[in-house]
C-alpha positions as CSV (number, residue, x, y, z in Angstrom):
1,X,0.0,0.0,0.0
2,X,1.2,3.5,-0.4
3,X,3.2,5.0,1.9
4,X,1.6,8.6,2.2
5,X,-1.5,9.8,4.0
6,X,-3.1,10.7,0.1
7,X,-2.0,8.0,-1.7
8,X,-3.5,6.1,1.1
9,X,-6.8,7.5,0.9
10,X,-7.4,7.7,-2.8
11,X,-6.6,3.9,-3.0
12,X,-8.7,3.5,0.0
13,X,-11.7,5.1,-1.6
14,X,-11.2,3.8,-4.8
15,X,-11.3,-0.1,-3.2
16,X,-14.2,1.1,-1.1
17,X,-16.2,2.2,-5.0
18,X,-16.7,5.6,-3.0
19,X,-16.5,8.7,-5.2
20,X,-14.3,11.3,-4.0
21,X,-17.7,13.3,-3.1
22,X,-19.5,10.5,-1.4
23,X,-16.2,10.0,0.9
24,X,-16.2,13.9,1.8
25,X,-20.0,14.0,2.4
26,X,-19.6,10.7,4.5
27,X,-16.8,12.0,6.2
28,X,-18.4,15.7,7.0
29,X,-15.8,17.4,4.8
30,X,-15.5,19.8,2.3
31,X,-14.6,18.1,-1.3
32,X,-12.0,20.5,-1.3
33,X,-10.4,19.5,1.8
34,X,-10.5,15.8,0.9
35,X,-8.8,16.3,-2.4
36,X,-6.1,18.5,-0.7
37,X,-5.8,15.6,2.0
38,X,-5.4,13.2,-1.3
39,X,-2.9,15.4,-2.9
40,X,-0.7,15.3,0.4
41,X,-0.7,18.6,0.1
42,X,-1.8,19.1,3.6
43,X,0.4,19.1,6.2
44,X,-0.8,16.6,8.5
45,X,-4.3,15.7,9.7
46,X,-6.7,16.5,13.0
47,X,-7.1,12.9,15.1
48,X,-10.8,13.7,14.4
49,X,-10.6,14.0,10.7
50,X,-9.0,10.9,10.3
51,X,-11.0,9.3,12.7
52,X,-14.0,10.4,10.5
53,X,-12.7,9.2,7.4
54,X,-11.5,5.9,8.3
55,X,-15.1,5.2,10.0
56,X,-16.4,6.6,6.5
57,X,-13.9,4.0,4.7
58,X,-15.1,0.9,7.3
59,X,-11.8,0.5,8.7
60,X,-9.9,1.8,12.1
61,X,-7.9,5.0,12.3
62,X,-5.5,2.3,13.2
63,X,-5.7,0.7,9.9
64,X,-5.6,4.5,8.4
65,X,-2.1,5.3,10.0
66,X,-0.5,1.6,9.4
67,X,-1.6,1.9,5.3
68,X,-0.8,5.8,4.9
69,X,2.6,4.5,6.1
70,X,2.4,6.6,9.5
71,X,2.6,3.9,12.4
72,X,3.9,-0.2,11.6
73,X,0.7,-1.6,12.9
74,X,2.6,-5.5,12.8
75,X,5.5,-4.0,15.2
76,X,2.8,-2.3,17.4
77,X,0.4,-5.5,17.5
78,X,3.8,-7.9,18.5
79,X,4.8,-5.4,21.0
80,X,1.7,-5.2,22.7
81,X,1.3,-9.1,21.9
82,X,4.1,-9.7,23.8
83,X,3.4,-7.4,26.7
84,X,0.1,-8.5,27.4
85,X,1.9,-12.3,27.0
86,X,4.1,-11.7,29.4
87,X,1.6,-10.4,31.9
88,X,-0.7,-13.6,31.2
89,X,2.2,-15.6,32.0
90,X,2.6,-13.8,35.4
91,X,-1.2,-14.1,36.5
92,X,-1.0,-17.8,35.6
93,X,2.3,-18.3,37.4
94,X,0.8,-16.0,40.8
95,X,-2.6,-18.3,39.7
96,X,-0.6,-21.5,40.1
97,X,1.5,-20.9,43.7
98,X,-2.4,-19.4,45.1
99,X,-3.6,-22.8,44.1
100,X,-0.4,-24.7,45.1
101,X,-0.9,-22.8,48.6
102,X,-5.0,-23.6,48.8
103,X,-3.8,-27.3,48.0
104,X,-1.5,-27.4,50.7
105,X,-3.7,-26.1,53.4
106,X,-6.7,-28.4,52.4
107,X,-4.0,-31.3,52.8
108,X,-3.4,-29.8,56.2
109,X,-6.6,-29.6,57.6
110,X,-7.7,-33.2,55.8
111,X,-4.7,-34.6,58.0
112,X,-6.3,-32.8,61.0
113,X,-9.8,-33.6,60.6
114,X,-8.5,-37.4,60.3
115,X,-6.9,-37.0,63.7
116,X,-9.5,-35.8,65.5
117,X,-11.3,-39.0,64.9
């Protein structure tokens, strides 16, 4: 995919069948701003604007930014892959000694229940 915020968008729209006026209308945007925003010749974009058009496109701002070559969505998603494996493996591990522990003190009180008979 291209690696530009307009580039990004015209191919965008163009896979989505949208008409550069239909996009701008579904977006709540002038048709001159859109085709400014497709000519990269607008430096940068408001969060809400893009937000707007990738909603308008059926896809997240996310997927906007990782196409228009503004964020590497597969490094973020591994990174946070990995974080949130990480802290699985730690509740399972604190998970495992709490019911190692529970384990222990049920054998306990088993083996004092059977001497009090």
């Amino acid at each position: 995919m291209p690696k530009s915020l307009g580039r990004a968008l015209r191919a965008l729209r163009e896979r989505a069948g949208l008409q550069a006026t239909a996009l701008a209308r579904a977006a709540d945007l002038s048709q001159g701003t859109l085709t400014r925003l497709e000519k990269d010749e607008r430096q940068g974009i408001q969060l809400s604007t893009a937000c707007r058009l990738a909603a308008a496109l059926g896809i997240s701002v996310d997927e906007l930014a990782a196409k228009a070559g503004l964020l590497d969505l597969p490094d973020v998603v591994s990174a946070d892959v990995k974080a949130r494996g990480a802290q699985v493996s730690q509740a399972i591990d604190a998970a495992q000694k709490r019911l190692k522990a529970a384990a222990e003190d049920l054998s306990r009180a088993q083996a004092s229940l059977k001497r009090r008979r």
